[in-house]
C-alpha positions, 0 to 999 in steps of 0.5 A: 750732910745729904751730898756727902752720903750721897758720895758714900753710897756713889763709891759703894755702888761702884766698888761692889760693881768692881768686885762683881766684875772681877769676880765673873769675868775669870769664869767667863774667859775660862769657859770661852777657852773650854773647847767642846768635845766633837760628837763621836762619828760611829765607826762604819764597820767595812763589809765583808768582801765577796770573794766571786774566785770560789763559788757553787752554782746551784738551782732551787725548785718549788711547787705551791699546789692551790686550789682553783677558783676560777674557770675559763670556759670556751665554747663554740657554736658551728653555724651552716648556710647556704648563704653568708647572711643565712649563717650568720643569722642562725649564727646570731640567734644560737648564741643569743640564746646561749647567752641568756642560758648562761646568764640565768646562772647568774654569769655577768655579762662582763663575764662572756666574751667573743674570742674566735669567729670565722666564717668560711666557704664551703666548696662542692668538693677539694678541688672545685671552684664551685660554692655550696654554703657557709659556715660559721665558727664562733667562739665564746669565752666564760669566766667562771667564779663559782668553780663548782658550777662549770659543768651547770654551765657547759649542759645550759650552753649545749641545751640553748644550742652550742655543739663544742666544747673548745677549752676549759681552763682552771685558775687562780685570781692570786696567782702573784700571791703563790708564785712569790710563795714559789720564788722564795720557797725556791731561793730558800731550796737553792740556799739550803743546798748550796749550805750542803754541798759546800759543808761537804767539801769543807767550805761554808756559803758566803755572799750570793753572786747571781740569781736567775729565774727561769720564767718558762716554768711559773705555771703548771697544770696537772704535771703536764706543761702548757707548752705543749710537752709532757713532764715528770713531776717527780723530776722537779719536785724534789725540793719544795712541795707545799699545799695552799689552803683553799680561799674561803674554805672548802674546796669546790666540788664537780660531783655531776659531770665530766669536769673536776678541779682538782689543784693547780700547781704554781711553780718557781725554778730559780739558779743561784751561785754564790761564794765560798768561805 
């Protein structure tokens, strides 16, 4: 009896795994002839074309007017001698102490530099040959970062023994800081008015074309230009003024002495063109 069940259950076995086979192997085929779906490629949308037959040329200006925080100070010390050594050791000694004066308000050392120094003969007259003395110019330079004490600083020079004051400049330590604030102020002038002129004429802006900075006008001192000429504020101000508050509070202030701050103008210049629509 044991074989004969054993057969029994043999040929059950087999059957079920028959069945299970024809039952999943359909399904089977019928997903391997399912495609799958190709992923959806995003439609580039085509850029507006820049039609550079119609244009505007404009120019946009912009002045940030900043507080200075540093001062540049040069001051000389003229020496006379009746020889080169003798002037230079009165040369040597006077700014010596000059420079300790200096260095009792508290400037670095790292602060005061050589710029100029000449020594020269002295002749008997115009036309002579003939050698009387030496003379001596030497120039020193001062960075101030306290701006408030620039005249303190120029009265101990003059007291240890300077006799010139050859320069004074007043500036700012961010000066990248405000002349990106001037560049887009003035781009966003030029924008605003290339927008007027062309809504106009019954047109409207499209693309820029061309940007040009004239770099010659970056930096400004009380409307004068430092490249030697003067200018008229009212001329290049028209577009963009803007005031930048002091660093670090109040402004400083010069009340004993010739010297006051003041502002400092930053100011961009830049030409544009661009399209019309």
């Amino acid at each position: 009896m044991k074989p004969s069940s054993t057969i029994v259950n043999n040929t059950l076995t087999v059957t079920l795994i028959f069945l299970l086979l024809s039952i999943g192997i359909p399904n089977l085929n019928a997903r391997a002839s399912t495609p799958t779906p190709a992923p959806e490629v995003p439609q580039q949308t085509q850029p507006d074309v820049c039609d550079s037959s119609r244009s505007i040329q404009v120019s946009g200006v912009a002045v940030v007017n900043v507080t200075p925080d540093r001062t540049l100070i040069k001051l000389g010390v003229q020496s006379n001698g009746r020889s080169a050594k003798e002037a230079q050791s009165r040369n040597s000694a006077t700014i010596r102490q000059v420079v300790r004066a200096l260095k009792s308000l508290g400037i670095e050392e790292k602060d005061i530099a050589t710029d100029w120094y000449i020594i020269e003969p002295l002749y008997e007259d115009y036309d002579s040959l003939r050698i009387k003395g030496y003379r001596i110019y030497n120039i020193i330079e001062i960075t101030m970062r306290d701006v408030s004490r620039a005249n303190d600083a120029i009265v101990a020079a003059f007291q240890a023994g300077a006799n010139q004051v050859v320069d004074v400049q007043f500036y700012t330590s961010e000066l990248r800081k405000y002349r990106d604030q001037a560049r887009e102020l003035a781009m966003k002038a030029a924008t605003e008015k290339a927008e007027a002129l062309s809504s106009a004429a019954g047109a409207g802006v499209g693309c820029v074309l061309t940007i040009n900075e004239n770099t010659y006008s970056n930096f400004y001192y009380g409307g004068w230009r430092w490249y030697g000429y003067n200018s008229n504020p009212n001329l290049w101000t028209q577009n963009v003024v803007q005031n930048a508050a002091p660093t670090g509070g109040e402004s400083p202030t010069q009340e004993d002495g010739p010297l006051s701050a003041g502002q400092i103008s930053i100011r961009a210049e830049v030409n544009a063109s661009f399209g019309l629509k």
